[in-house]
DRENTOR-75418 format. One record per atom (N, C-alpha, C): x, y, z; residue in three letters. Coordinates in steps of 0.1 Angstrom, whole numbers, padded with zeros to 4 digits, always signed. Each point is the difference from the previous one (the first is absolute). Layout:
N
XYZALA...
This chain:
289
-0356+0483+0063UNK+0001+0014+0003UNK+0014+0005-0003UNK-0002+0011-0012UNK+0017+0005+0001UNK-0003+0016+0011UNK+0014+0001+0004UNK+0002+0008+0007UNK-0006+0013-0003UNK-0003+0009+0009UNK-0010+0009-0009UNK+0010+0013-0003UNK+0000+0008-0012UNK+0010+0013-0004UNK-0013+0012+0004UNK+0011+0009+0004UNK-0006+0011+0006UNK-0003+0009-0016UNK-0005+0005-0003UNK-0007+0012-0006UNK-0013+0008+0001UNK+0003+0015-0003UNK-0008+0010+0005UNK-0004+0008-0010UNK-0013+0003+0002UNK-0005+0005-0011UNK-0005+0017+0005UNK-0003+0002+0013UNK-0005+0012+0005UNK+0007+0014-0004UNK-0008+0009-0002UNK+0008+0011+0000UNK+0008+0006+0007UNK-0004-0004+0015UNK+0016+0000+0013UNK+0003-0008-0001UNK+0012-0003+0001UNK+0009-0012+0002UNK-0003-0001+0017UNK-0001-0012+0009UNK+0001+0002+0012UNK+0008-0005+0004UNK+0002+0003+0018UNK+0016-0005+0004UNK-0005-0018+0003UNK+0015-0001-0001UNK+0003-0015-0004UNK-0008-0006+0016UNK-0002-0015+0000UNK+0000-0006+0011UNK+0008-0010+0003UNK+0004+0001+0011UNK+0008-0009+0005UNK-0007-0016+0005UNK+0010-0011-0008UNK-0006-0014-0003UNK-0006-0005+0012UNK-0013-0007-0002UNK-0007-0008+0009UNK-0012-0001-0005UNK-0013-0003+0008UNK-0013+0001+0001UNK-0009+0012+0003UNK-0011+0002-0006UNK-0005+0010+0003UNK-0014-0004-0003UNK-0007+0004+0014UNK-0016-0004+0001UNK-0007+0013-0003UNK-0007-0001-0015UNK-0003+0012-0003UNK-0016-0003+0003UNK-0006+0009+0007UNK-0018+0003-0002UNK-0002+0007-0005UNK-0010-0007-0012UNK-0006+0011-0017UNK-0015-0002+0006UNK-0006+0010-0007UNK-0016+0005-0001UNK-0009-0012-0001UNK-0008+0006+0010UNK-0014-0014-0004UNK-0009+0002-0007UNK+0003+0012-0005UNK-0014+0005-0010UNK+0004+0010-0009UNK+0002+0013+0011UNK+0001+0015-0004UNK+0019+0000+0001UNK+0006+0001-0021UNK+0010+0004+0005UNK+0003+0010+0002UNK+0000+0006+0006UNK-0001+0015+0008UNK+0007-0003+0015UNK+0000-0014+0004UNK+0003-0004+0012UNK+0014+0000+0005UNK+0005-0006-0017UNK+0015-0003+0002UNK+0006+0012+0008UNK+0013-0006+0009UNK+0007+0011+0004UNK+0012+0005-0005UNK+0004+0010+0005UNK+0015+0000-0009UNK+0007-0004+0001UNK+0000-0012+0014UNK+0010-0003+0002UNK+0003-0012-0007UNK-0012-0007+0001UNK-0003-0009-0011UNK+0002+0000-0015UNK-0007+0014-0008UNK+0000-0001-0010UNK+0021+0002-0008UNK+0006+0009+0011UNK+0016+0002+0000UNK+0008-0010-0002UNK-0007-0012+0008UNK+0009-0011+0004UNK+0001-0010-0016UNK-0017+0001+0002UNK-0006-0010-0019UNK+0007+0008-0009UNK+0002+0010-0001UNK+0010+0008-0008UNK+0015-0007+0001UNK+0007+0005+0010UNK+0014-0008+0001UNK+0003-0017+0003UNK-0008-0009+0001UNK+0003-0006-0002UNK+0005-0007-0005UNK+0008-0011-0002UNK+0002-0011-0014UNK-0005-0011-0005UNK-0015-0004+0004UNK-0008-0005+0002UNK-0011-0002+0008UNK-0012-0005-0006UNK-0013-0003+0009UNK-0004-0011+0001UNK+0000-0012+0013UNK-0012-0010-0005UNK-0011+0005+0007UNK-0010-0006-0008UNK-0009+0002-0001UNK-0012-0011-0001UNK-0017+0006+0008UNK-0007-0016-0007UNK-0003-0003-0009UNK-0003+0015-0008UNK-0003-0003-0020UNK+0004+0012-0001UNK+0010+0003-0011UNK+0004+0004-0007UNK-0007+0013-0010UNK-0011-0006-0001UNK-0009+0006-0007UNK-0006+0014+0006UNK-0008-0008+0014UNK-0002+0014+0008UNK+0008+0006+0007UNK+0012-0001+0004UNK+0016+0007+0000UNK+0005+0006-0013UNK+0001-0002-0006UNK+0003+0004-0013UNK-0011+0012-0003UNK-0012+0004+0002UNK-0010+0012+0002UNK+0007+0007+0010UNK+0003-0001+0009UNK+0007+0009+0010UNK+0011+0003-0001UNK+0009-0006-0005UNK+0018+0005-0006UNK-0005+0007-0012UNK-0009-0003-0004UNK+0000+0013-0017UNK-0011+0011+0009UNK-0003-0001+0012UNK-0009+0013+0004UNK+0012+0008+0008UNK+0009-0006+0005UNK+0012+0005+0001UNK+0013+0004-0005UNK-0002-0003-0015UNK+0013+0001-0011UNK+0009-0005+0003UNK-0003-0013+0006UNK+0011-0008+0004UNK+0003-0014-0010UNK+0011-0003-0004UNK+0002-0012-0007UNK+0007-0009+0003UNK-0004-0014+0008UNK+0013-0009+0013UNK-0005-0015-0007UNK+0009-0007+0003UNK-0004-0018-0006UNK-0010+0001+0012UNK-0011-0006-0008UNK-0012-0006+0017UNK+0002-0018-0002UNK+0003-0001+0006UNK+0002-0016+0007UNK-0015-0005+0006UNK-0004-0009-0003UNK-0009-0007+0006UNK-0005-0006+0012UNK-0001+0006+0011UNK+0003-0010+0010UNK-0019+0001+0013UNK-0005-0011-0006UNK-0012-0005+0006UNK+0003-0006+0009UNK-0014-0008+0008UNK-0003-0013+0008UNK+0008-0012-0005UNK+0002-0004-0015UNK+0004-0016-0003UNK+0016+0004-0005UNK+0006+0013+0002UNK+0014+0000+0002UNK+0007-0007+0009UNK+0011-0011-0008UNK+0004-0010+0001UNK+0012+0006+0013UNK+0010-0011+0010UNK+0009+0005+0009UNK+0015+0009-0010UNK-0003-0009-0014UNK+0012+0003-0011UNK+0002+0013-0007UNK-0019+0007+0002UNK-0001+0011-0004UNK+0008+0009+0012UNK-0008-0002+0013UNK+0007+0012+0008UNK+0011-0003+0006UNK+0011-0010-0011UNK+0015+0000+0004UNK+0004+0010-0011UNK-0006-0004-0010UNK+0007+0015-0010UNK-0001+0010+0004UNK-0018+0007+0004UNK+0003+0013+0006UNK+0006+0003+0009UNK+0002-0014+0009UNK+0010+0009+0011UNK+0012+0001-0004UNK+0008-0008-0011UNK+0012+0001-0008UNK+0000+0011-0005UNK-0006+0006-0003UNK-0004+0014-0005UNK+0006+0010+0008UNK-0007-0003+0006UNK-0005+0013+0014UNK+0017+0000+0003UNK+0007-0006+0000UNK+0015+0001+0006UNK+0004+0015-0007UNK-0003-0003-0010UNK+0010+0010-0005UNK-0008+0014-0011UNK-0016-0003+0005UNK-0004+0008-0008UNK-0018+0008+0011UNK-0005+0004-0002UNK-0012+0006+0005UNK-0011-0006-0005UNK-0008-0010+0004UNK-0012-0004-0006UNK-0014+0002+0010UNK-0007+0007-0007UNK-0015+0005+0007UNK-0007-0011+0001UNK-0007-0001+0011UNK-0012-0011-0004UNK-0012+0009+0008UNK-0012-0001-0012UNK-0011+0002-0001UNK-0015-0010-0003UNK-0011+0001+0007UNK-0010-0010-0002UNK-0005+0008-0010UNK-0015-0005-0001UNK-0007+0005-0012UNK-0009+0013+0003UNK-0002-0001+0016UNK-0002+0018+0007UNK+0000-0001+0014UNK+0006+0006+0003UNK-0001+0003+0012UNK+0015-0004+0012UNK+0001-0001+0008UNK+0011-0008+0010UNK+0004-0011-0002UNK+0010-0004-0005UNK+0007-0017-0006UNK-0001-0006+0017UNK-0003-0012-0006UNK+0000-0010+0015UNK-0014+0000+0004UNK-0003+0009+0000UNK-0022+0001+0008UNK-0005-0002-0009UNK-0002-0017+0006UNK-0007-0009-0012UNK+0004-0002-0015UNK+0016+0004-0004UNK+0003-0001-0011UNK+0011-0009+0001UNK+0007-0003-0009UNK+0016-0006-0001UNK+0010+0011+0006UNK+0008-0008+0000UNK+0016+0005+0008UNK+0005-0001+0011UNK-0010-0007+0013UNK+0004-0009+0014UNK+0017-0007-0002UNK-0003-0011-0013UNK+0012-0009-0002UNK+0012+0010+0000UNK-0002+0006-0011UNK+0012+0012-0008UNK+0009+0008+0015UNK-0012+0006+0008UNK+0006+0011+0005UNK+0006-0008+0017UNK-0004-0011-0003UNK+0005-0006+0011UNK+0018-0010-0001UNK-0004-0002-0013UNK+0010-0011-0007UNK+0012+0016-0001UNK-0003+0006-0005UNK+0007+0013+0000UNK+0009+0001+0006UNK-0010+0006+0014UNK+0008+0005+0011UNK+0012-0014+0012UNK-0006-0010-0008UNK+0011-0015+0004UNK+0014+0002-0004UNK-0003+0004-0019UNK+0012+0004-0007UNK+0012+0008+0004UNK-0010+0012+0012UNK+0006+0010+0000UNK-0001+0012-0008UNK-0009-0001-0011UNK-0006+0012-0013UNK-0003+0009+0009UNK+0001+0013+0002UNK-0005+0013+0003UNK-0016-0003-0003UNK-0008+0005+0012UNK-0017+0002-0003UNK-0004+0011+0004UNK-0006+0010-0011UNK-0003+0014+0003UNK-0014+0002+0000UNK-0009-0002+0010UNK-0016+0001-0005UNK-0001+0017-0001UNK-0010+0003-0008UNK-0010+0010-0008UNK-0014+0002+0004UNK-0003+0005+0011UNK-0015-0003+0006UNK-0009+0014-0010UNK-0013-0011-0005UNK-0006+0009-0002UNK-0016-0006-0003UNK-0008+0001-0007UNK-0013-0007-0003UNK+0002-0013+0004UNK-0020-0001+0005UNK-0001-0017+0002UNK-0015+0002+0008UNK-0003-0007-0013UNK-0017+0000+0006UNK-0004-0004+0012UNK+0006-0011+0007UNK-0005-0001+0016UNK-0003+0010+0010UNK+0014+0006-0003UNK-0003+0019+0010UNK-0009+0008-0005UNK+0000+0002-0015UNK-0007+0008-0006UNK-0016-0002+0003UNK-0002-0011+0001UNK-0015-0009+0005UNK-0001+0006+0009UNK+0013-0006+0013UNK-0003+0005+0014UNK-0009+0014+0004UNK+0007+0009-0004UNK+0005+0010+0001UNK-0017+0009-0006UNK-0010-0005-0010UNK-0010+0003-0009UNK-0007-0004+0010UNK-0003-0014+0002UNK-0010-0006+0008UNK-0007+0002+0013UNK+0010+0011+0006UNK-0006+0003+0013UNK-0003-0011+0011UNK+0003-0011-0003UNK+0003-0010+0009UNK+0006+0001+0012UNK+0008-0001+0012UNK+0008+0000+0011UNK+0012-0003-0012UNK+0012+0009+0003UNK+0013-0001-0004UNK+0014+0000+0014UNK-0008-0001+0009UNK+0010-0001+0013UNK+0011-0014-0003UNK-0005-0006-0002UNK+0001-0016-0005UNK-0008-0008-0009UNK+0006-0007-0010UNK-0003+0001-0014UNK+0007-0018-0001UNK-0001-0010-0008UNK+0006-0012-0004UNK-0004-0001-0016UNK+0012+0002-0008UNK-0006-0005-0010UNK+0003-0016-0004UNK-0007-0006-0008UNK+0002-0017-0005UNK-0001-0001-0010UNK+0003+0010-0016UNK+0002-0007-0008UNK-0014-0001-0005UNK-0002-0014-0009UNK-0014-0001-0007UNK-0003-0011+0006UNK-0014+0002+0005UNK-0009-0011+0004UNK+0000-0012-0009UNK+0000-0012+0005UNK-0001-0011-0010UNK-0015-0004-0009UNK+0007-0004-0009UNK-0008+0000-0012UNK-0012-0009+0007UNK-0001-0013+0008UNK-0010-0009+0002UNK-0007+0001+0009UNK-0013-0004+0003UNK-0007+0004+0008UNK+0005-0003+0017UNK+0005-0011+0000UNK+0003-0005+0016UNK+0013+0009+0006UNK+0007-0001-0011UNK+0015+0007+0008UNK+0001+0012-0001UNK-0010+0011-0004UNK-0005+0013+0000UNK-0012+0000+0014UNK-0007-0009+0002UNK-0004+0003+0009UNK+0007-0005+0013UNK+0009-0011+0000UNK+0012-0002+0008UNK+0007+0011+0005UNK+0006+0010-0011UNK+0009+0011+0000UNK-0008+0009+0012UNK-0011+0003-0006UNK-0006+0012+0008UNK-0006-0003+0014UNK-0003-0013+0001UNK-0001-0005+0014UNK+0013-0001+0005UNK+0011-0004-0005UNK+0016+0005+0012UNK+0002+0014-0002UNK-0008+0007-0007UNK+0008+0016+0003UNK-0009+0004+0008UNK-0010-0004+0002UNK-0013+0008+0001UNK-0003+0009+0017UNK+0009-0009+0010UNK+0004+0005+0010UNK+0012+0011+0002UNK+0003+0002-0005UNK+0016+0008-0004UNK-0007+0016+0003UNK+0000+0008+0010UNK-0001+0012+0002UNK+0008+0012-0011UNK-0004-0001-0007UNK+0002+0009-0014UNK-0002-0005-0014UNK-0004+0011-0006UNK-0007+0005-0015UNK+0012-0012-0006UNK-0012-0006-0009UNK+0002-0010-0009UNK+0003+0004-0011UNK+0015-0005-0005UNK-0004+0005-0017UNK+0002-0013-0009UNK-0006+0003-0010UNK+0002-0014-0011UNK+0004+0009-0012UNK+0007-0004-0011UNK-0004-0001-0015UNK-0011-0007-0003UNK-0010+0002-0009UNK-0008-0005-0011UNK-0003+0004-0013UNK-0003-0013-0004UNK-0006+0005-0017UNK-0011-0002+0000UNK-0001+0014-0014UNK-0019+0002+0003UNK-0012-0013-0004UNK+0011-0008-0009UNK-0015-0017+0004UNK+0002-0005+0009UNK+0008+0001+0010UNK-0002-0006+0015UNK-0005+0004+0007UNK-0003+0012-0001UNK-0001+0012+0011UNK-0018-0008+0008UNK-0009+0001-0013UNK-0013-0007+0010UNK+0005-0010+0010UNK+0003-0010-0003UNK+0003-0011+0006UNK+0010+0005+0014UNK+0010+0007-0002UNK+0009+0005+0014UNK-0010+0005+0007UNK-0008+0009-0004UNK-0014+0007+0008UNK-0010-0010+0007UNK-0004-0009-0006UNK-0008-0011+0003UNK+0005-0004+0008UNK+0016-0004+0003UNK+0002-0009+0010UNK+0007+0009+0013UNK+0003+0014-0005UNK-0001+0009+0011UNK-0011+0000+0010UNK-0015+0001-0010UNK-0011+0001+0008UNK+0000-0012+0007UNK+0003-0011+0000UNK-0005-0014+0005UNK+0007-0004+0014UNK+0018+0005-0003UNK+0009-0004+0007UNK+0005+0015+0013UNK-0004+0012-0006UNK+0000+0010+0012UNK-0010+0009-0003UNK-0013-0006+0001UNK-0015+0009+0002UNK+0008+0011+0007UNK-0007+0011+0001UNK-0001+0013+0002UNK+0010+0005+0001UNK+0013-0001-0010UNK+0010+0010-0003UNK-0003+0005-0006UNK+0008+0014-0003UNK-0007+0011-0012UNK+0021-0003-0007UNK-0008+0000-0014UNK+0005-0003-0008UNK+0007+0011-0012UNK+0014+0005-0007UNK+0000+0012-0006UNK+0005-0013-0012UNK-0003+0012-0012UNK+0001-0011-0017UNK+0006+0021-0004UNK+0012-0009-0003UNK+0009+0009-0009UNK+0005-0004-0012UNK-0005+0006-0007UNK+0005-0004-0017UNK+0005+0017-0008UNK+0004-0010-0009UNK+0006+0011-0014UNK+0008+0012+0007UNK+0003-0003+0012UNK+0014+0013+0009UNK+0007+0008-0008UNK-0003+0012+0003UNK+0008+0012-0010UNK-0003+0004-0014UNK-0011-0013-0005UNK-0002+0003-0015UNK-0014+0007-0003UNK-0003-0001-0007UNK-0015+0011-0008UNK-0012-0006+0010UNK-0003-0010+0004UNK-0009-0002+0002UNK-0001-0010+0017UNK+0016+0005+0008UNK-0004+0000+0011UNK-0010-0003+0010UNK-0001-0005+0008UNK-0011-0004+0006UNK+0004-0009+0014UNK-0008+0009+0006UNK+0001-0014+0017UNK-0012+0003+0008UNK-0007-0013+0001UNK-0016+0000+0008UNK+0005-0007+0011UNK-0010+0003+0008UNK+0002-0004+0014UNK-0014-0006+0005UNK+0002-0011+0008UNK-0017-0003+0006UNK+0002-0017+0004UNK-0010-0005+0001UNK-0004-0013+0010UNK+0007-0010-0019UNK+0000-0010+0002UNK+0012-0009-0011UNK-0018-0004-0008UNK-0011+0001+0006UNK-0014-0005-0013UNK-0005+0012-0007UNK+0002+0013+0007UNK-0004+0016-0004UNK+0014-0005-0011UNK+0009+0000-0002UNK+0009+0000-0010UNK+0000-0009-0009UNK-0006-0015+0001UNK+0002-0008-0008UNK-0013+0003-0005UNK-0012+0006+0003UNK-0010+0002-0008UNK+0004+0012-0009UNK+0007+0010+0004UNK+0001+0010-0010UNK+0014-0005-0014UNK+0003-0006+0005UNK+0010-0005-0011UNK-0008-0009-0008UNK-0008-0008+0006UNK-0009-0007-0006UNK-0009+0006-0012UNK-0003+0008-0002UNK-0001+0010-0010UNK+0010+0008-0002UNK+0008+0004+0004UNK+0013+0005-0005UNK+0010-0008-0002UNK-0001-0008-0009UNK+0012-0004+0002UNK+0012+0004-0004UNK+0010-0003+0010UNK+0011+0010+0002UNK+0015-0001-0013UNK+0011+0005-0001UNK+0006-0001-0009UNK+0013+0001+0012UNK+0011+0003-0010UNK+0015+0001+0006UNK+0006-0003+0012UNK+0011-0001+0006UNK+0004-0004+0012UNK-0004+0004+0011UNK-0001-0007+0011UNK-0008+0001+0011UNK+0008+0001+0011UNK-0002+0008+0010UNK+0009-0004+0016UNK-0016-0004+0009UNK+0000-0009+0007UNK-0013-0002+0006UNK+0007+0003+0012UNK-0006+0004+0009UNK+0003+0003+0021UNK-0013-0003+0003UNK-0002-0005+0018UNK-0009-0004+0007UNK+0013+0003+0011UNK-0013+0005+0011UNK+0001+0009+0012UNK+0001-0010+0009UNK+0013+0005+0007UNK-0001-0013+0014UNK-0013+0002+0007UNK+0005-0012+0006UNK-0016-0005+0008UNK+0000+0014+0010UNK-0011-0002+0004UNK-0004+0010+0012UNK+0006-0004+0018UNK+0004+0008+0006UNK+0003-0003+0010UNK-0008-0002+0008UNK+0005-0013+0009UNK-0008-0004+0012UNK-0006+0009+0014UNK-0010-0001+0001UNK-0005+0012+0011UNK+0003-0006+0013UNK+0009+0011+0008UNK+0006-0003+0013UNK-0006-0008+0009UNK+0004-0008+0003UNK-0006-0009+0013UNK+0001+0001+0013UNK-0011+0009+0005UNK-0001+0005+0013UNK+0005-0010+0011UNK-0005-0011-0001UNK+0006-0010+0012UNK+0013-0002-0002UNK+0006-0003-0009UNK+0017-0001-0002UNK+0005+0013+0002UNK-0006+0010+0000UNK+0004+0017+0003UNK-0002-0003+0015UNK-0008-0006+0010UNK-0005+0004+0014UNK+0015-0010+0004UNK+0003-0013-0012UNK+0010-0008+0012UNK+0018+0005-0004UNK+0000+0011-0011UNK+0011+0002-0002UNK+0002+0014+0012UNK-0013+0006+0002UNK+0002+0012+0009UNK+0003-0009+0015UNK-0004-0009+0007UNK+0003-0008+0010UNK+0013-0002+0002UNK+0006-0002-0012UNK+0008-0007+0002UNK+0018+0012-0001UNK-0008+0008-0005UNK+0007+0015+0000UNK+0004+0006+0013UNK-0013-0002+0008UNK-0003+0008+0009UNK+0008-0003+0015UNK+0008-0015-0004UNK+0010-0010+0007UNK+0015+0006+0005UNK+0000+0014-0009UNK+0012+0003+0001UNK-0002+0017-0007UNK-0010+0004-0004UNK+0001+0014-0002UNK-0013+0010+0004UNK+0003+0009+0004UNK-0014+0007+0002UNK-0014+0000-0011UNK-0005+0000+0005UNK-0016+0001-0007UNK+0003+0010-0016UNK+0005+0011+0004UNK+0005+0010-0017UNK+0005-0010-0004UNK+0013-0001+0003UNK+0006-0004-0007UNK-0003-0013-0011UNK-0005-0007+0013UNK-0013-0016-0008UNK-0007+0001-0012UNK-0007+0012+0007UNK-0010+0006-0009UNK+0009+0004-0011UNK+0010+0007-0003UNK+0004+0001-0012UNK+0008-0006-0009UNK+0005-0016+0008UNK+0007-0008-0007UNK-0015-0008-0009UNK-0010-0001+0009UNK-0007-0009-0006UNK-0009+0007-0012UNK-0003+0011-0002UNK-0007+0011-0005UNK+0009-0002-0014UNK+0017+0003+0001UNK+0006+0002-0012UNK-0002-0022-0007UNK-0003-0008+0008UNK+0000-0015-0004UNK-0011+0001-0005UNK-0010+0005+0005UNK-0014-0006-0006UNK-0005+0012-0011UNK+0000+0010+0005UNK-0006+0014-0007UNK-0013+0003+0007UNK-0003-0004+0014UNK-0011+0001+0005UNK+0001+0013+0003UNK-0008+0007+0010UNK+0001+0014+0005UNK+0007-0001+0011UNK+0017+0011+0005UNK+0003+0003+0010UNK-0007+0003+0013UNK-0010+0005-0006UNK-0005+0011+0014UNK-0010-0016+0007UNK-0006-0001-0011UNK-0012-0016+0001UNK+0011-0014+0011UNK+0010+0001-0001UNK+0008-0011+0001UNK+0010+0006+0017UNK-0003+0015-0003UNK+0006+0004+0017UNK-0008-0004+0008UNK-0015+0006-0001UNK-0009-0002+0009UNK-0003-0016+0004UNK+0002-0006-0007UNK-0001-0017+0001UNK+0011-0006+0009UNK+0014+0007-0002UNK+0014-0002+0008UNK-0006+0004+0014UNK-0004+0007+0000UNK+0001+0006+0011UNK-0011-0011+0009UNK-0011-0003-0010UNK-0011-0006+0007UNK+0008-0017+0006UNK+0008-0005-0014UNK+0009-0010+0009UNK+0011+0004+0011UNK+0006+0005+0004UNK+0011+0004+0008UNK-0011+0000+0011UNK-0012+0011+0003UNK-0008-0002+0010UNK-0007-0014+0007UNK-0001-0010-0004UNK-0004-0007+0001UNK+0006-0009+0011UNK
């Protein structure tokens, strides 16, 4: 890797940046998405790595922008991200995935961590990234949300995965691809029967799409449809457990040791979600006794 030389090709010149790192988030679909603050920065820069070149290289010319793009994937060596951070000393280098938020589920963990060891300045750029964008479509619970990345490719450690998340009180999200997708469905259905399930694909572009429904209503309709482009798959945390009147009658006893019957009644009411009013008259029936 030689050092990368800054030149600019845009009709504004933009202002300079000051040397370090910069986590830039580009479009997952619709470039329409870029921001400015993003698209300003890919402008002044003096470099970009990048995971290919090729589809970075569509977006610096949708931008009139012309920077060395550097290569920097998953099988970038420790030697590569000593250069770019050799770089970064004394110059501004962007790093960008192939769409969306660098790091969610892409390269640059090592980089931006090895970085900030160095001491390099780290300026993140928030903007696109299909996980939220899924979220946010699916109508799922977004109170609390876990995302994991992509389900594994083999049958056991995919159904492994979803059996240790599967208790976890919030919306599940995964990446998938669309020849996996039956298969992630299948073992949705097998490993958390009666969750409702959202399939988000092709986000922001022409032909958009997110269905929602039980994980066999989906794998049959893909089953004739079969599906195309990137996927965010979510499943709904489990349902919550229905209050247990006898552990409600011994936490109200036990309340009632040290505070009046209201008050019982309302510590235990806000623990369980049972009924106040249902839970005074009961206090009261213990205290009489």
């Amino acid at each position: 890797m030689r050092p990368p030389v800054s030149h600019q090709t845009s009709a504004t010149a933009p202002k300079s940046l000051a040397p370090g790192l910069y986590i830039v988030a580009t479009p997952i679909g619709n470039l329409g998405d870029i921001t400015l603050r993003a698209a300003d920065t890919l402008r002044a820069c003096d470099a970009v790595a990048c995971e290919d070149t090729r589809v970075t290289g569509k977006l610096m010319k949708h931008l009139g922008a012309s920077k060395p793009l550097w290569r920097y994937d998953d099988h970038a060596s420790a030697q590569d991200r000593a250069r770019l951070i050799g770089a970064m000393r004394t110059q501004a280098v962007a790093l960008v995935s192939d769409a969306g938020t660098p790091l969610v589920s892409d390269p640059g963990f090592r980089l931006v961590r090895e970085a900030r060891a160095a001491g390099v300045p780290v300026v993140t750029l928030p903007g696109p990234c299909a996980a939220v964008a899924g979220l946010t479509l699916s109508g799922l619970p977004n109170d609390r949300f876990l995302f994991a990345g992509f389900l594994p490719a083999k049958e056991k450690a995919r159904a492994d995965m979803l059996a240790a998340l599967g208790d976890i009180p919030a919306t599940l999200i995964f990446y998938e691809t669309a020849p996996r997708l039956a298969k992630s469905l299948a073992a949705i259905s097998a490993v958390l029967p009666g969750r409702e399930v959202a399939v988000a694909r092709e986000l922001t572009k022409l032909h958009e799409e997110c269905r929602t429904g039980a994980p066999d209503a989906l794998l049959a309709h893909y089953a004739a449809h079969p599906p195309r482009g990137e996927i965010v798959l979510l499943i709904a945390p489990p349902a919550e457990a229905a209050p247990d009147a006898g552990d409600a009658e011994a936490q109200l006893a036990a309340a009632l040791e040290t505070m009046k019957p209201s008050q019982a009644a309302g510590l235990v009411a806000k623990a369980t979600g049972l009924d106040r009013k249902a839970l005074y008259a009961r206090a009261l029936e213990l205290r009489d006794r």
